[in-house]
Backbone as CSV, one residue per row, in Angstrom:
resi,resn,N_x,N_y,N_z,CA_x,CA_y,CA_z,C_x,C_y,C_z
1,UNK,-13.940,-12.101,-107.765,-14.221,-11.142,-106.736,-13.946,-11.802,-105.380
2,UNK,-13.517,-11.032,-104.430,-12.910,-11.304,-103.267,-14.329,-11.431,-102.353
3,UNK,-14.187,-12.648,-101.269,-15.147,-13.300,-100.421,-15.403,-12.010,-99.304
4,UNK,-16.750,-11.259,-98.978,-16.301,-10.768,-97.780,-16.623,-11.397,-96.786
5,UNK,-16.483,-11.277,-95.726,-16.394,-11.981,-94.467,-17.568,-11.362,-93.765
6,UNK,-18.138,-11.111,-92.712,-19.012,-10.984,-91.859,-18.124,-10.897,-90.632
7,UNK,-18.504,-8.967,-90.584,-17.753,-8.372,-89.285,-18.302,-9.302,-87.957
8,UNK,-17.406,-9.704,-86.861,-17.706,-10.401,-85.986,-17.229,-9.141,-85.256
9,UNK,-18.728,-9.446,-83.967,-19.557,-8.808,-82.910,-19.407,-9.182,-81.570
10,UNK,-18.960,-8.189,-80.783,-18.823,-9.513,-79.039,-19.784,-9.165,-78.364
11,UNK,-20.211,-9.861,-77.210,-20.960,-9.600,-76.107,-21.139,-8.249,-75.752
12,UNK,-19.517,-8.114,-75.595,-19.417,-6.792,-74.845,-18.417,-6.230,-75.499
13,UNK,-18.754,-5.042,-75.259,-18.158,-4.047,-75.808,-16.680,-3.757,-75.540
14,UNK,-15.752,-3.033,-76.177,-14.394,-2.712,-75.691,-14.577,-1.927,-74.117
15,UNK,-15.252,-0.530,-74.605,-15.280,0.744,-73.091,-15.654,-0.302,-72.089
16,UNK,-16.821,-1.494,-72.466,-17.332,-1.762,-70.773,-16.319,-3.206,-70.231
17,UNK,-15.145,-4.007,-71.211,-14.331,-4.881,-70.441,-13.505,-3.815,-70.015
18,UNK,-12.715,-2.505,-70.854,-12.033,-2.296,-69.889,-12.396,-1.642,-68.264
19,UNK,-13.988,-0.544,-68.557,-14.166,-0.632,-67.113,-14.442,-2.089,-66.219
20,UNK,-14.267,-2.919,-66.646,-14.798,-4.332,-65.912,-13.144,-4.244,-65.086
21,UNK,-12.187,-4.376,-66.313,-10.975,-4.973,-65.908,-9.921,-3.291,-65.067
22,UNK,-10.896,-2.406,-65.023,-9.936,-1.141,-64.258,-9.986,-1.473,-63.014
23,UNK,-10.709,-2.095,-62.077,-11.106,-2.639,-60.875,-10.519,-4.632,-60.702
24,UNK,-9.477,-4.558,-61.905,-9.354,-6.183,-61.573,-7.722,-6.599,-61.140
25,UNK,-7.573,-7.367,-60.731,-6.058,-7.209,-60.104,-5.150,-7.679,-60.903
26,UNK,-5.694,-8.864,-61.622,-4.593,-9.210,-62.869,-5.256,-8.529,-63.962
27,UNK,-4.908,-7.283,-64.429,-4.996,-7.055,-65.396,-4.167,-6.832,-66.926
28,UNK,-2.771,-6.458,-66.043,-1.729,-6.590,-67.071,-1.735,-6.703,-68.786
29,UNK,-2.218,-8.210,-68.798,-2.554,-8.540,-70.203,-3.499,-7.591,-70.822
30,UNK,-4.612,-7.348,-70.165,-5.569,-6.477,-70.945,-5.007,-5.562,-71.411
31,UNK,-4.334,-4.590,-69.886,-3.648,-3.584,-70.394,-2.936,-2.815,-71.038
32,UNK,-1.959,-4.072,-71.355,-0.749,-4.250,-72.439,-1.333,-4.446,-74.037
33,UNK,-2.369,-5.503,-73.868,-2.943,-5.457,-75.078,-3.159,-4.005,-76.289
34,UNK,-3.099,-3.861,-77.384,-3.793,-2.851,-78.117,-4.862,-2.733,-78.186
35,UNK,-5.665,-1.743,-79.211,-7.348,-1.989,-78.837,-7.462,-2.651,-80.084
36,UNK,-6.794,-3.182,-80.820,-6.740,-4.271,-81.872,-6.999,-5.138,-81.381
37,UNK,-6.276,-5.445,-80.479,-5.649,-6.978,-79.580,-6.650,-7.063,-78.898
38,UNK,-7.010,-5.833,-78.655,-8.698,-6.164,-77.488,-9.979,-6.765,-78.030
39,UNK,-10.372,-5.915,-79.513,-11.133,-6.489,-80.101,-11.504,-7.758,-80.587
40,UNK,-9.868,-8.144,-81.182,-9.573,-9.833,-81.508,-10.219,-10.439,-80.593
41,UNK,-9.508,-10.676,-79.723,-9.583,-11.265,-78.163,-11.683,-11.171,-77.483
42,UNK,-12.083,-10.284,-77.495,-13.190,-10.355,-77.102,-14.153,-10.876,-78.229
43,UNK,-14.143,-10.409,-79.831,-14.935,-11.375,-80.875,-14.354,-13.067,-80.419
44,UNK,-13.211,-13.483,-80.441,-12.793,-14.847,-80.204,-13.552,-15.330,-79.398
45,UNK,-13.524,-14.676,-78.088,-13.955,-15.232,-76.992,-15.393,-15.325,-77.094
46,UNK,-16.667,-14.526,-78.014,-17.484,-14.564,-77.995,-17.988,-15.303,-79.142
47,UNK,-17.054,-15.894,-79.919,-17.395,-16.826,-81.164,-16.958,-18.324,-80.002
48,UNK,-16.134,-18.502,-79.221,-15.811,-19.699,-78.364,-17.034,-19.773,-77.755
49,UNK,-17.359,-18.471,-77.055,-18.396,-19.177,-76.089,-19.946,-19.335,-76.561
50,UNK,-19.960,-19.073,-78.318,-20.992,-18.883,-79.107,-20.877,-20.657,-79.106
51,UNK,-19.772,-21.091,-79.616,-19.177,-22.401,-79.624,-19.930,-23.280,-79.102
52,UNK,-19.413,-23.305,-77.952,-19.082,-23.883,-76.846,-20.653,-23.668,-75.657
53,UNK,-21.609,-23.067,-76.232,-22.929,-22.961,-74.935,-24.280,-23.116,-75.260
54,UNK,-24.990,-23.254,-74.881,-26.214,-23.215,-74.787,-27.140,-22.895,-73.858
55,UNK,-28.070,-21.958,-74.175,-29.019,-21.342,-73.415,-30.478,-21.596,-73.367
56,UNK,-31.010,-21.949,-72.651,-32.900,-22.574,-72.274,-33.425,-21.259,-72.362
57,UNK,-34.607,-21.345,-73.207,-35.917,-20.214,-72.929,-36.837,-20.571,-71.536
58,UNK,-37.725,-19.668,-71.274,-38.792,-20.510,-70.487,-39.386,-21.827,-71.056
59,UNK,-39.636,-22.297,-71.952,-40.155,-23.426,-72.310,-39.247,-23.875,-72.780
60,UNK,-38.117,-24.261,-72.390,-36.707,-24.777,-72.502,-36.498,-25.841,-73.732
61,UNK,-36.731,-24.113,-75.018,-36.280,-24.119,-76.388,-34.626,-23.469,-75.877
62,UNK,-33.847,-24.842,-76.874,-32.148,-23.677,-76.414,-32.231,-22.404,-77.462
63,UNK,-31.617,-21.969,-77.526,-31.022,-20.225,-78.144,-30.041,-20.247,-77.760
64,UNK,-28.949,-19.441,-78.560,-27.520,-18.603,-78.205,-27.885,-17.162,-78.308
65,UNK,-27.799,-16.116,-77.720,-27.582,-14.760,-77.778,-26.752,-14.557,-78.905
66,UNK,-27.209,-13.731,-79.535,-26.633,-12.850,-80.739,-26.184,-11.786,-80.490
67,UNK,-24.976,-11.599,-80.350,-24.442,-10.612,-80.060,-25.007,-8.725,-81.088
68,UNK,-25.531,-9.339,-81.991,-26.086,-8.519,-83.211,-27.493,-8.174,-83.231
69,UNK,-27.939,-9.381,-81.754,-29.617,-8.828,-82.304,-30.264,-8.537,-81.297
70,UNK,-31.449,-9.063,-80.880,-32.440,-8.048,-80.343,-32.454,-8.184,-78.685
71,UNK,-31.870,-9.173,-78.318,-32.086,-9.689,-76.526,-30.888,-8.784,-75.819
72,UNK,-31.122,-8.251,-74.902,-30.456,-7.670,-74.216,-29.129,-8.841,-73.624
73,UNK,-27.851,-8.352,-73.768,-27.034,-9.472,-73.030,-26.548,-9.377,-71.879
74,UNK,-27.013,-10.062,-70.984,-26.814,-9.841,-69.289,-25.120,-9.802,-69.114
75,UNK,-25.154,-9.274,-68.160,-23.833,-8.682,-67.922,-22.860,-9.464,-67.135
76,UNK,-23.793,-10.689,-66.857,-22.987,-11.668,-66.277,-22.365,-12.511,-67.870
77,UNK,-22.960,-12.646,-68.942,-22.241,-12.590,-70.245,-21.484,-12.236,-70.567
78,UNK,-21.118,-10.825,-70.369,-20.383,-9.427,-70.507,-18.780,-10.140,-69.896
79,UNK,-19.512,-10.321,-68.440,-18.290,-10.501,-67.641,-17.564,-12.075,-68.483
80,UNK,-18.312,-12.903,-68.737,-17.982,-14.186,-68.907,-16.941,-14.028,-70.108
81,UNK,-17.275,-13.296,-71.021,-16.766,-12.917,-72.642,-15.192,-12.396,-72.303
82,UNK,-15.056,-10.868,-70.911,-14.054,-10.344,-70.953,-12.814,-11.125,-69.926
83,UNK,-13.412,-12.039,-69.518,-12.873,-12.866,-68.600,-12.099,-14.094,-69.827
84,UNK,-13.057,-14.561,-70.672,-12.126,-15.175,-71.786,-11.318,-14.656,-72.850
85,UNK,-11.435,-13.144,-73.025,-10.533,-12.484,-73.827,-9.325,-12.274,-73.198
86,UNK,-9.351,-11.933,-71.617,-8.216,-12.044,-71.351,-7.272,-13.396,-71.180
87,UNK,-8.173,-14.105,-70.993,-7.092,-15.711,-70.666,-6.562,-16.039,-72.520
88,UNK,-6.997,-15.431,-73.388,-6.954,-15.374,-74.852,-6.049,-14.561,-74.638
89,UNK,-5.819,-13.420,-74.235,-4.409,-12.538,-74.599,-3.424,-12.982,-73.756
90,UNK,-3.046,-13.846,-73.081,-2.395,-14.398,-71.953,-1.471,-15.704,-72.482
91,UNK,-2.455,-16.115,-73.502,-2.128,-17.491,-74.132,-0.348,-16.987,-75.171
92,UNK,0.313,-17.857,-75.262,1.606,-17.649,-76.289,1.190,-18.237,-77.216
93,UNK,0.478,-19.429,-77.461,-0.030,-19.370,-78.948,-1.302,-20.483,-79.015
94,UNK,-2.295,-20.201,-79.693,-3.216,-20.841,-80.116,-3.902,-21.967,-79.237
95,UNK,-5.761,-21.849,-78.345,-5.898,-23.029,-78.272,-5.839,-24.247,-78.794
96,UNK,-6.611,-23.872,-79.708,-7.090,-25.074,-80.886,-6.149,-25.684,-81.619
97,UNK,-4.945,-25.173,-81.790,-3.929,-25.772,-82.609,-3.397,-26.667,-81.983
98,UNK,-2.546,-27.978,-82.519,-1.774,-28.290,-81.729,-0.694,-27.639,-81.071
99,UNK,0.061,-28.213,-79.651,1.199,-27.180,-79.557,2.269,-27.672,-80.313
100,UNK,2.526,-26.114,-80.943,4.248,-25.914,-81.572,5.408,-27.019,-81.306
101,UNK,5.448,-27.282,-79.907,6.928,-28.202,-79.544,6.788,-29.170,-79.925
102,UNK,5.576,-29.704,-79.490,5.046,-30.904,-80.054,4.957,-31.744,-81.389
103,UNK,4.978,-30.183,-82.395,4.446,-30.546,-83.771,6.116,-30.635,-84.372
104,UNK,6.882,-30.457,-83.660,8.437,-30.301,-84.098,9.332,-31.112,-83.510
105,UNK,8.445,-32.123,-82.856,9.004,-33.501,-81.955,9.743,-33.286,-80.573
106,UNK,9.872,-32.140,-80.102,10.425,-31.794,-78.745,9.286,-32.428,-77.892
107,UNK,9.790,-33.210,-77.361,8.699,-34.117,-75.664,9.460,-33.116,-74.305
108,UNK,10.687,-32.724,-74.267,10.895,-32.311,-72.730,11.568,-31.153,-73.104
109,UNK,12.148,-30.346,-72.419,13.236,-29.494,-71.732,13.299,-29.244,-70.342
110,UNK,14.727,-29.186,-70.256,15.255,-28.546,-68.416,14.079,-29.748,-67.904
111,UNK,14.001,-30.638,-68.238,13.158,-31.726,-67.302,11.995,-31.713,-67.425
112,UNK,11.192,-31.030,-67.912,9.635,-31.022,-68.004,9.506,-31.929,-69.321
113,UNK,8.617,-32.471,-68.957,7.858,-33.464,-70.217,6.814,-33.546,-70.811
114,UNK,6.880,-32.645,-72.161,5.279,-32.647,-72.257,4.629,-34.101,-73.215
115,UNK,3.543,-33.550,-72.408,2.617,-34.795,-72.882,1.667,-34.606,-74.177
116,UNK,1.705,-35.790,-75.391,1.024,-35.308,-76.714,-0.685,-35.676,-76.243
117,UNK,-0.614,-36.130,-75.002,-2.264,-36.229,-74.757,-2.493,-34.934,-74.305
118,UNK,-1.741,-33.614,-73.837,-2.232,-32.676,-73.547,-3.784,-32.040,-74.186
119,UNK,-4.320,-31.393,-73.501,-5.484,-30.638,-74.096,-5.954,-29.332,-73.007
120,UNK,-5.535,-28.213,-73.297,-6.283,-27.361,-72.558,-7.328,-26.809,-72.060
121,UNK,-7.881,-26.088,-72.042,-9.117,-25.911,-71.555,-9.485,-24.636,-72.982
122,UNK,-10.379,-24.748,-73.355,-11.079,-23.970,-74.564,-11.790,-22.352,-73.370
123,UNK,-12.757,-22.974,-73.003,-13.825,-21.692,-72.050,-12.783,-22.296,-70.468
124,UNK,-12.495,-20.952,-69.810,-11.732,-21.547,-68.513,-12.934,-21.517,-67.557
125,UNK,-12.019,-22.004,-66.449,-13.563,-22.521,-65.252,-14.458,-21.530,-64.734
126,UNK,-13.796,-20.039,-64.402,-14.242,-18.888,-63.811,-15.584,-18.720,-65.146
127,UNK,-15.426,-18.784,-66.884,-15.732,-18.696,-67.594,-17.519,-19.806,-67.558
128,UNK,-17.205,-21.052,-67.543,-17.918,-21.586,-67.429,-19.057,-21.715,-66.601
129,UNK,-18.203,-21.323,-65.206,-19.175,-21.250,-63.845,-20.620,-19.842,-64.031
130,UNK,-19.381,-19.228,-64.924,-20.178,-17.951,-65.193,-21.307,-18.238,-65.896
131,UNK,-21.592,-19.316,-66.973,-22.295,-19.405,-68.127,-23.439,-20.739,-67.180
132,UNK,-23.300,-20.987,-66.117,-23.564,-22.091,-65.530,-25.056,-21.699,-64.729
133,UNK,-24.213,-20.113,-64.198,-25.088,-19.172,-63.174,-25.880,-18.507,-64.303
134,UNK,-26.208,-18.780,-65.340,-27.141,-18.401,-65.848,-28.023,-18.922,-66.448
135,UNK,-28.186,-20.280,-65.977,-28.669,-21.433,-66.915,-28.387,-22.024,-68.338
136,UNK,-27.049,-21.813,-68.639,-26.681,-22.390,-70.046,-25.926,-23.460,-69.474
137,UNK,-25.784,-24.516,-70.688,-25.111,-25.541,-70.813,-23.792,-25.723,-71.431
138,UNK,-22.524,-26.199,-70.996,-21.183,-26.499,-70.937,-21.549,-27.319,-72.282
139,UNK,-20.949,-27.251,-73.238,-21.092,-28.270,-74.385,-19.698,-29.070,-74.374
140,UNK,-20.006,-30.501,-75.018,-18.345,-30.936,-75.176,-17.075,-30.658,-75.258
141,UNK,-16.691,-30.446,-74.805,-14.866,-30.236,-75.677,-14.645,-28.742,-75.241
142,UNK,-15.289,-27.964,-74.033,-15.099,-26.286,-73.919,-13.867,-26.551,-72.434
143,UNK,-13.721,-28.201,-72.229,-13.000,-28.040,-70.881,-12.265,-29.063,-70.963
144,UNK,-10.945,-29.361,-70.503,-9.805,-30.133,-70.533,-10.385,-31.813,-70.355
145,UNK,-11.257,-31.586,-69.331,-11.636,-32.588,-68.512,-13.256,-32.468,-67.610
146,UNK,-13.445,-33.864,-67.334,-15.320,-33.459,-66.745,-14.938,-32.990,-65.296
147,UNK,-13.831,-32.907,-64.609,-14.307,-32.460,-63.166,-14.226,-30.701,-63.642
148,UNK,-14.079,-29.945,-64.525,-13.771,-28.633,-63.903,-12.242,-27.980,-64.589
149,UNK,-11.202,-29.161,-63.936,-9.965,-28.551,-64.147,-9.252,-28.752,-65.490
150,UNK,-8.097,-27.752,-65.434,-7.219,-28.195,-66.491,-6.587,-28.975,-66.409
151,UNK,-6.279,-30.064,-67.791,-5.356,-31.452,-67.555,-3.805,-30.973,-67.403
152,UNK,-3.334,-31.673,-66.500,-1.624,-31.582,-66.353,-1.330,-31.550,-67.954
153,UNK,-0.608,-31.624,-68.457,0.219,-31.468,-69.824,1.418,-31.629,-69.835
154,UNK,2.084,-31.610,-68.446,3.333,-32.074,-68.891,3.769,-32.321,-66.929
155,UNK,4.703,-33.073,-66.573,5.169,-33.564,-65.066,6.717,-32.907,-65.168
156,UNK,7.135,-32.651,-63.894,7.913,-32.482,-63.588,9.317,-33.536,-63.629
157,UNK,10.386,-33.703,-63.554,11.015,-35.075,-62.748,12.015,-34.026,-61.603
């Protein structure tokens, strides 16, 4: 008998990223997206930042919000979730994987050089800052690097 899986749940809902993102200036990607592509994209982003955070009670027991259960999820969540679904539909392929060129021994083209120390950013900064302003904690490995930014990945000549 075949394994079932366990429907995955986001923060936020489809209707309320796209009213988030009808008022946003890059929206494109969202837009273009399907509501397949939307759904993907916002469970991902809310299994990453399930990942990737941690949240203090008043007697600063951590918890993660369950997207499934009983705590209301603040909407600065909301925003944080549809803000990483879109940098998720934006992406050409896969954080977590290695990259493609890489795995097929290409280091440059037209002069760019990429680098096999590359590492992107998992939760992006707008993402994080978001999860920051609410008292949760940045866990290891959700950011390229400790100041904030994304690591170069590849130089110019």
């Amino acid at each position: 008998m075949a394994e079932t899986l366990p429907e995955l749940k986001s923060y936020c809902s489809k209707d309320w990223a796209d009213a988030f993102f009808a008022s946003f200036l890059w929206a494109t990607n969202w837009d273009d997206a399907s509501d397949k592509q939307k759904l993907a994209a916002l469970c991902t982003a809310t299994n990453l930042i399930q990942r990737f955070t941690l949240f203090y009670d008043d007697s600063g027991e951590a918890f993660a919000y369950d997207p499934a259960g009983t705590l209301d999820i603040p909407d600065l969540l909301k925003e944080a979730t549809a803000k990483e679904a879109i940098y998720l539909l934006s992406l050409d392929e896969s954080i977590i994987e290695p990259n493609s060129l890489l795995t097929m021994g290409i280091q440059s083209a037209n002069g760019v050089v990429f680098s096999k120390d590359f590492q992107g950013d998992i939760l992006t900064i707008s993402v994080r800052n978001l999860i920051r302003s609410m008292g949760g904690e940045i866990l290891p490995g959700a950011s390229a690097d400790d100041n904030g930014g994304i690591v170069q990945g590849r130089t110019v000549r």
